[in-house]
C-alpha positions in Angstrom: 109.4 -15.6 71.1 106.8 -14.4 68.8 107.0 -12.0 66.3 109.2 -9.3 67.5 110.7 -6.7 65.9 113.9 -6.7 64.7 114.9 -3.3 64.6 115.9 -2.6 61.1 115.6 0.7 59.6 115.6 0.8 56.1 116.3 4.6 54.4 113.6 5.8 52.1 115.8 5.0 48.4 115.8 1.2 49.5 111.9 1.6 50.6 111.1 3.3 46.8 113.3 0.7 45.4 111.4 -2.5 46.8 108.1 -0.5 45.6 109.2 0.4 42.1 110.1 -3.5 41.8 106.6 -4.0 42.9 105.0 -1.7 40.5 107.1 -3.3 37.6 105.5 -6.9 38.5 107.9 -8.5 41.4 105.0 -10.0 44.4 104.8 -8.9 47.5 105.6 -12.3 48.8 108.9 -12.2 46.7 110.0 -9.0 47.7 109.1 -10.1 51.4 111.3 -13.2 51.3 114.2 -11.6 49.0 114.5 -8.3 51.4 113.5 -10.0 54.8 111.0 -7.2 54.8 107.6 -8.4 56.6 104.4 -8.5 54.1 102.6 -5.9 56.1 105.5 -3.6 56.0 106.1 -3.5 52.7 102.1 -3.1 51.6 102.7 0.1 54.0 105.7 1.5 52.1 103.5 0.7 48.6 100.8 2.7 49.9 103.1 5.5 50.9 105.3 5.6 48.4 103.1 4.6 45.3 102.6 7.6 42.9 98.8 9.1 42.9 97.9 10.0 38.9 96.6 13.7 38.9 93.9 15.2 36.2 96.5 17.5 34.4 98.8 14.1 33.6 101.3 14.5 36.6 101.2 12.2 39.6 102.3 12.8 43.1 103.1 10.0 46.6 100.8 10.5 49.4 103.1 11.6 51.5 104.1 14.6 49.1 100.0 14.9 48.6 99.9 15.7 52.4 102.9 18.0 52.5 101.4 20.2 49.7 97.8 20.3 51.6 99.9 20.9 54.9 101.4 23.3 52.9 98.6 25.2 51.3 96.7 25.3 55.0 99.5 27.1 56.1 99.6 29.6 53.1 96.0 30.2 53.5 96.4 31.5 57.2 99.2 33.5 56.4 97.1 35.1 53.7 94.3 35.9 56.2 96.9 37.2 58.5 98.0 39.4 56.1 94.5 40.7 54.8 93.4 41.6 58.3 96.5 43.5 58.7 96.4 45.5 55.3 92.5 46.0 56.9 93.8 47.6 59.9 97.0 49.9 58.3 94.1 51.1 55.5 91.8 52.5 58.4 95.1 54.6 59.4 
């Protein structure tokens, strides 16, 4: 009763597929009947999977966005790891 979940999974090609038809003109409410994919669902997958336009002409998803900056966090700490320990072998 109600609006339960079905279930379905739906791999990430079919996901950038129903988004790239989005971005090419095809409503949400089209793509929601013709893929029996709920509204909300696929306004999440537009958001996650619509490219971000950077300043040097490239573009990038969010979800690549937040792998780089999870990325570069990790880099940086490495790199302070690394300083301290050069700091400590120098005083030897």
């Amino acid at each position: 009763m109600g609006n339960q979940s079905t279930g379905k999974k739906f791999n990430d090609d079919f996901k950038k597929m129903v988004v790239d038809l989005y971005n090419t003109g095809s409503s949400v409410k089209d793509l929601s009947s013709e893929y029996g994919v709920s509204d909300v669902t696929i306004y999440k997958w537009i958001k996650k999977y619509s490219p971000i336009s950077l300043e040097d002409g490239t573009s990038v998803t969010p979800d690549h966005f937040a792998k780089l900056q999870k990325q570069i966090r990790r880099l940086q700490e490495e790199n302070e790891i690394l300083k301290k320990a050069m700091a400590i072998f120098a005083r030897k």
